[in-house]
SEBAVEX-746660 format. One record per atom (N, C-alpha, C, O, CB): x negated, y, z negated. Coordinates in steps of 0.05 Angstrom, whole numbers, plus 5000, padded with zeros to 4 digits. Glycine has a CB too. Layout:
residues N
XYZ
...
//
This chain:
residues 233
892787957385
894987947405
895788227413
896888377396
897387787393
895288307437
897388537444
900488617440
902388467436
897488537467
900388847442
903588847433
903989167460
902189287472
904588937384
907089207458
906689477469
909189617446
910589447436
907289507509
909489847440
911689967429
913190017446
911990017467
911290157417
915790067449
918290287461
920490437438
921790307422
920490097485
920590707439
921890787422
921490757392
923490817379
923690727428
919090647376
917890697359
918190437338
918090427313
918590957352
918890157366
919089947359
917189767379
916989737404
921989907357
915489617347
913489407373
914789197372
916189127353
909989297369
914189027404
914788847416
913988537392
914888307396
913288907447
912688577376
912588387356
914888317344
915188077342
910988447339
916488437336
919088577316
920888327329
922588207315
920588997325
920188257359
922188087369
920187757379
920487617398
924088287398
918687747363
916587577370
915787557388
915187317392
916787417367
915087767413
914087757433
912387717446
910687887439
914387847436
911387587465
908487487469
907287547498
907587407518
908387157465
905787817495
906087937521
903887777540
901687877537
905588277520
903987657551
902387437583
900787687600
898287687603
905787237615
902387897610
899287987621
901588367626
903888457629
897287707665
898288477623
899388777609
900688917651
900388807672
895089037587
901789127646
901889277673
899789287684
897589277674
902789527672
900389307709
897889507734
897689767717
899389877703
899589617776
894589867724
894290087729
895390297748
893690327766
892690057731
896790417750
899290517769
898090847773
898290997754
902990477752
897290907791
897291177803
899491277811
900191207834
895791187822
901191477797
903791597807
903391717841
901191817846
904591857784
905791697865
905491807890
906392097891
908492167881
906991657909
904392287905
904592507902
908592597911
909992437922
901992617921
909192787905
911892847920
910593157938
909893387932
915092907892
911092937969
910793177991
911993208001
913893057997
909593208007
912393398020
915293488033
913893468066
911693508075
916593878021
916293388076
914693398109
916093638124
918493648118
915193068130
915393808143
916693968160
916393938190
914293928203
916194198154
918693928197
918793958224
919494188232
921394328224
920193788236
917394218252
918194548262
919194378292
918494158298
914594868264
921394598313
921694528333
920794578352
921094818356
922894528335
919494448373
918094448387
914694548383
913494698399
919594538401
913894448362
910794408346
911294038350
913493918349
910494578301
909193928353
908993698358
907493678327
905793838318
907593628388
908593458315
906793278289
908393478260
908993718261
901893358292
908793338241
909693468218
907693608205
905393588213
910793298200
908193748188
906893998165
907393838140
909693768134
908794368163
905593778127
905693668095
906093888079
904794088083
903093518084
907693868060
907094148035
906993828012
908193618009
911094498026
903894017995
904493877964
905993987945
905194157930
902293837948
908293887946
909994047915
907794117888
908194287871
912893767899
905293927888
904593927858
905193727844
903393587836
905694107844
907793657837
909693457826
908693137835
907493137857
912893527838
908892887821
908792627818
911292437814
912592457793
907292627799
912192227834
914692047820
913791967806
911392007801
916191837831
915591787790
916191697769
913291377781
911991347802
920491667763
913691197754
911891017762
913290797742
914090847720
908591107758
913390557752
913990307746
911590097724
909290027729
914490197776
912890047703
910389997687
912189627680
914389627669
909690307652
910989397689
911689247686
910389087661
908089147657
911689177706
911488857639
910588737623
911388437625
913588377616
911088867601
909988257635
909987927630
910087827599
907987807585
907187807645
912387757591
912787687563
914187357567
915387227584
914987927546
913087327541
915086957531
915887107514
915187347511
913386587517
917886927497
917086947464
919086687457
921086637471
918087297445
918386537434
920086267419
922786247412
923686477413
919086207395
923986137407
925886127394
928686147410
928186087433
925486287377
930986197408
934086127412
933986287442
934086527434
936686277383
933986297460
933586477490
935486637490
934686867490
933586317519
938686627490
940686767492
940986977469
941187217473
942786587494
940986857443
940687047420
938387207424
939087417434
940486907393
935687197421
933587347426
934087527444
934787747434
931587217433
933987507475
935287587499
936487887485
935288097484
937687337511
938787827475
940787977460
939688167451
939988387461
942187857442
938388127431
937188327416
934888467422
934288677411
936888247395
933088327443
931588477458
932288777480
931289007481
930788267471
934788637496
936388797514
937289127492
937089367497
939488567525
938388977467
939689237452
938089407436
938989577420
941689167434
935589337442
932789447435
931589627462
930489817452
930689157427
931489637481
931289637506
932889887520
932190097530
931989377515
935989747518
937189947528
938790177518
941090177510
938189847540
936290447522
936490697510
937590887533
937290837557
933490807497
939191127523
940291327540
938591487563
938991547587
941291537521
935691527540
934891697548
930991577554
930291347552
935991927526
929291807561
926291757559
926191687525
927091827507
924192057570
924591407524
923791477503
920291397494
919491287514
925891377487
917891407472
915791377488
915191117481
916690977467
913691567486
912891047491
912290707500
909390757499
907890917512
913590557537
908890587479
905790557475
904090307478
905090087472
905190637449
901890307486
901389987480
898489897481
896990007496
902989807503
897289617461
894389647455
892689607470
890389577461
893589517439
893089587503
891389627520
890889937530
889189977548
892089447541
891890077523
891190327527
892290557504
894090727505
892190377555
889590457478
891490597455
891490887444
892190947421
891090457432
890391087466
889791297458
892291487472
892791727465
886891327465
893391367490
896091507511
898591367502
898591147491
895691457550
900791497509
903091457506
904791537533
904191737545
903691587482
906491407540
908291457558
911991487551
913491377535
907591237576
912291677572
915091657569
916291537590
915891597613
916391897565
918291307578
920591167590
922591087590
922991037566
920591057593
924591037601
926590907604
927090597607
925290517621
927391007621
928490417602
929190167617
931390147626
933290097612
928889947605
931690187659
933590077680
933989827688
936189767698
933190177700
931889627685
932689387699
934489237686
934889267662
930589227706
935789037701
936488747685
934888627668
932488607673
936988537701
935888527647
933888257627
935188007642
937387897638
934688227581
933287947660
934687667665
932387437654
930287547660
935487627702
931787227643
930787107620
929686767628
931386617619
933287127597
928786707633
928286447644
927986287619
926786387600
925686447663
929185997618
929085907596
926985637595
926785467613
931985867590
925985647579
922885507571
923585287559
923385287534
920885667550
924385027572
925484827557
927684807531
927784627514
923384727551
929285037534
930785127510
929485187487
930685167466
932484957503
926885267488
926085307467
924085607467
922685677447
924885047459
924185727486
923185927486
923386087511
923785927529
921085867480
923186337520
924386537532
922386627548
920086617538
925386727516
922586717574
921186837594
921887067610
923787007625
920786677608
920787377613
920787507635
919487667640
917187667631
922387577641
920687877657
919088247655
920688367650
923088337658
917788417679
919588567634
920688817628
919888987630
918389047612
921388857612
920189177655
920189357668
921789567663
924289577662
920289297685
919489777661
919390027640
919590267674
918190257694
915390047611
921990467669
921090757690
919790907682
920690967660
922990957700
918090997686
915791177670
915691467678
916291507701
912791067677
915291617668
914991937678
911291887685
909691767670
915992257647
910592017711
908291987711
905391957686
903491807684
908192147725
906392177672
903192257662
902792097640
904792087627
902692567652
900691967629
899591897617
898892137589
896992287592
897991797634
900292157568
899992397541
898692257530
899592027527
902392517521
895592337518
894792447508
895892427483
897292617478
894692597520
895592207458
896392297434
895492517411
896792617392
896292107425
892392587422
891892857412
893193027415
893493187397
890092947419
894693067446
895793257444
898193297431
899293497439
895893307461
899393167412
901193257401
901393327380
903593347371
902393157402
898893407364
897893487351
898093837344
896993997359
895993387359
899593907322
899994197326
898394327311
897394187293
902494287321
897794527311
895294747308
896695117303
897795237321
893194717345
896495177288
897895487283
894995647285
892895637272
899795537246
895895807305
894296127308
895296377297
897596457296
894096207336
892796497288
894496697269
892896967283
893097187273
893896647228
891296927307
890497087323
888896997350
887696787354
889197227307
889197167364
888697117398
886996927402
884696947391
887697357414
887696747416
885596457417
885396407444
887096497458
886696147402
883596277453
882996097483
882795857475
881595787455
880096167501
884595647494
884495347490
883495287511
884295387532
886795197486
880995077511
880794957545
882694567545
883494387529
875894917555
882594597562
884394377582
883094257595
882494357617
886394457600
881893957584
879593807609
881793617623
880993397631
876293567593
884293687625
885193527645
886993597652
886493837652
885493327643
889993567662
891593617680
892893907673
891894017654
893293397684
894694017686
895794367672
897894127650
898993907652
898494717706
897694307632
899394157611
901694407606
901494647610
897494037579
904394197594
905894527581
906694477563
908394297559
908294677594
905694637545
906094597519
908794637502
910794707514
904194737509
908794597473
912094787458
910194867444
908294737435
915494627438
910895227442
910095407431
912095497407
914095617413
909695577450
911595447383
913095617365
912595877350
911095887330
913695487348
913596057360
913196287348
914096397331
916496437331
913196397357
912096507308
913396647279
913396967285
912297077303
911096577247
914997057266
914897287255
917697477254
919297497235
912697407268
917697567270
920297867257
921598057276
919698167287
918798127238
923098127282
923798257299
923198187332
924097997343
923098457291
921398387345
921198287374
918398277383
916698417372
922798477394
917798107403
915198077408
914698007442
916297987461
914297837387
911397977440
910897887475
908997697471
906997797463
909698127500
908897427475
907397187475
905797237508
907197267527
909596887471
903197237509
901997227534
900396937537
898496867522
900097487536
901296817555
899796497561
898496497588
900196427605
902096237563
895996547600
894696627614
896296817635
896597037625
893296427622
897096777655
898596867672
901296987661
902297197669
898796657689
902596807639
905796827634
905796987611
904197007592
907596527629
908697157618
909197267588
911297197585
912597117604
908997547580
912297217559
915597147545
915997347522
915297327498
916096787530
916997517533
919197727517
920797617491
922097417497
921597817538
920997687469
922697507448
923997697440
922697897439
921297347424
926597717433
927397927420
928297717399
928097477403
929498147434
929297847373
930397787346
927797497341
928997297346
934697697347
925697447335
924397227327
925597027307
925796787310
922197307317
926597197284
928297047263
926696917245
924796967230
930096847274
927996737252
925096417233
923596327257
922396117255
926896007215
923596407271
921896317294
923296197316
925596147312
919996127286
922496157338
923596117370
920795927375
918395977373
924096477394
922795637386
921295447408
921095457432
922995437447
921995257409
918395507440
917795477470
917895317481
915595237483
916095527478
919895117496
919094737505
918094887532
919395097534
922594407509
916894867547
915494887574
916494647592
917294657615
912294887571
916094447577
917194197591
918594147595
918794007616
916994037588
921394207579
924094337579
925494437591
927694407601
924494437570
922694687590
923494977594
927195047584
929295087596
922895057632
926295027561
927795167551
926995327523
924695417523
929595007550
928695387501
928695497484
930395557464
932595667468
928195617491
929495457435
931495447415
930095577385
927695577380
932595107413
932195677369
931095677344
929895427332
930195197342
932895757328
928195477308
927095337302
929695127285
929694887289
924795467291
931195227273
933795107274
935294937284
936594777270
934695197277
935394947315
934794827336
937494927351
938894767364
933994517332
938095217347
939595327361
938395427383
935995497384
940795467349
940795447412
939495527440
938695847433
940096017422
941895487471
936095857446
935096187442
934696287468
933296487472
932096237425
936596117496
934696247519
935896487522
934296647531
934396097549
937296557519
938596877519
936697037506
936897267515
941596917503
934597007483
933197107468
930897237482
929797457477
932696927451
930397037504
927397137525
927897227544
929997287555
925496957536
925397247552
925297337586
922897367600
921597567594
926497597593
922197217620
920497047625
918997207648
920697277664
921696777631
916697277655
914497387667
911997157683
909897117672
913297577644
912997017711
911396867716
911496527707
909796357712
909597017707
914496507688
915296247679
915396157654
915596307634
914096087690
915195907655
914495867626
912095897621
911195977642
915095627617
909695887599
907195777593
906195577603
907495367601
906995737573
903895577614
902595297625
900095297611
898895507610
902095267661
899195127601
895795147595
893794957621
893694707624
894994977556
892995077630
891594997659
889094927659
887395027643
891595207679
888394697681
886894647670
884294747666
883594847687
887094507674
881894777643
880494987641
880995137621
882095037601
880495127660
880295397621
880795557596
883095767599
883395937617
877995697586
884695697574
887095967577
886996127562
886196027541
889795937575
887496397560
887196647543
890696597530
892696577544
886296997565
890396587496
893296667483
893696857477
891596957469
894096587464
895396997476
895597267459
898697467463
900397407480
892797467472
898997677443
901197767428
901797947420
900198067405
901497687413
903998047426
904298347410
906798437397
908898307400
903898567430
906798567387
909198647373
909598437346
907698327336
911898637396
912098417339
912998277309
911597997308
912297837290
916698237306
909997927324
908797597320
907297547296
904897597297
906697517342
907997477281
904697337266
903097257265
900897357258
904097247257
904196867278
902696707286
904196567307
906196677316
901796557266
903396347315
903496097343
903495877329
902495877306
900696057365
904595677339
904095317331
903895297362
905095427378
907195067313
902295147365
902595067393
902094747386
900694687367
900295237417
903094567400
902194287412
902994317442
905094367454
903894007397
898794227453
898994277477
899394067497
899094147521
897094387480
900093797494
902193677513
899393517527
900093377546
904393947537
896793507522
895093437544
895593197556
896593027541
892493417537
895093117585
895992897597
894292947624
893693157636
899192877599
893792617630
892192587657
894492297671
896392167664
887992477649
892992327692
894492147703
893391837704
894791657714
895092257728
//
């Protein structure tokens, strides 16, 4: 039987009986149109960027409809992204939210019907990639798929310069180390105090692109953790 997770709870947990998995969903590019005046026809720009994507699930499941219902919904409805996995596609993970209504169709009083419809951030992660890895000297990673951005944690002592192909990040005071979220973009001790006052940024955050990126470092660094975030669409 299939199941899908959300938030690090499977859909079994509530006896769920998933009827038929999501579409395959290609996220829509986000373009910008321009009108110039008096140019006839718009100008496309590609931001780069992807909306969000709608991931639907056809479920029953047995038993009391209103009670179940209940505890499904308070299972469901989270603040924030959280990720969503599931055994038709068990090597990726997604991040989501649930916005919709649970509205519940009832199965002769004896069992429960609907969708639950998941907002999705486009990309499809890659559970390898979350996988962390410490460098203790200048490395190249390649990237067989989309630019990914990784969190970089950096060790060592005093002040340093993290170089990520293109980007650099200035660190002053390292401490116990400083997190790179890219995805974030932000930055905290490892503690998980804010460190963005700590950097200063040359070209952005870190991206690992796709292909091969040169790492490398100077000053008080030691080593790197990196988990590189990989994701396709």
């Amino acid at each position: 039987m299939n199941t899908f997770t959300f938030n690090g709870t499977a859909s079994s947990t509530y006896g769920i009986i998933v009827e038929h998995r999501p579409a395959y969903v290609f996220p829509k590019r986000v373009i910008e149109a321009i009108n110039i005046p008096g140019r006839s026809g718009d100008i496309f720009f590609d931001t780069g960027a992807y909306n969000n994507v709608t991931l639907t699930y056809q479920i029953a499941y047995k038993g009391t409809v209103r009670a179940n219902a209940r505890s499904i919904a308070n299972w469901l409805y989270q603040n924030d992204y959280c990720e969503l996995e599931d055994t038709y596609d068990p090597n990726y993970f997604r991040k989501a939210i649930y916005v919709s209504p649970l509205s519940v169709a009832d199965v002769l009083n004896a069992a429960g019907r609907c969708n639950i419809s998941f907002n999705a951030k486009p990309q499809r992660y890659l559970k390898t990639g979350k996988t962390v890895t410490t460098y203790s000297t200048s490395t190249s990673l390649t990237n067989d798929y989309e630019d990914a951005l990784p969190i970089i944690t950096v060790n060592g002592s005093g002040n340093g310069v993290l170089t990520v192909g293109g980007a650099s990040v200035t660190i002053t005071d390292i401490g116990a180390g400083i997190v790179i979220d890219s995805e974030a973009q932000n930055a905290q001790t490892v503690g998980g105090q804010n460190a963005n006052g700590q950097i200063s940024l040359s070209g952005g955050f870190p991206v690992l692109e796709n292909g091969s990126t040169l790492i490398s470092w100077t000053g008080g660094i030691t080593d790197i953790e990196v988990q590189p975030n990989w994701w396709s669409l």
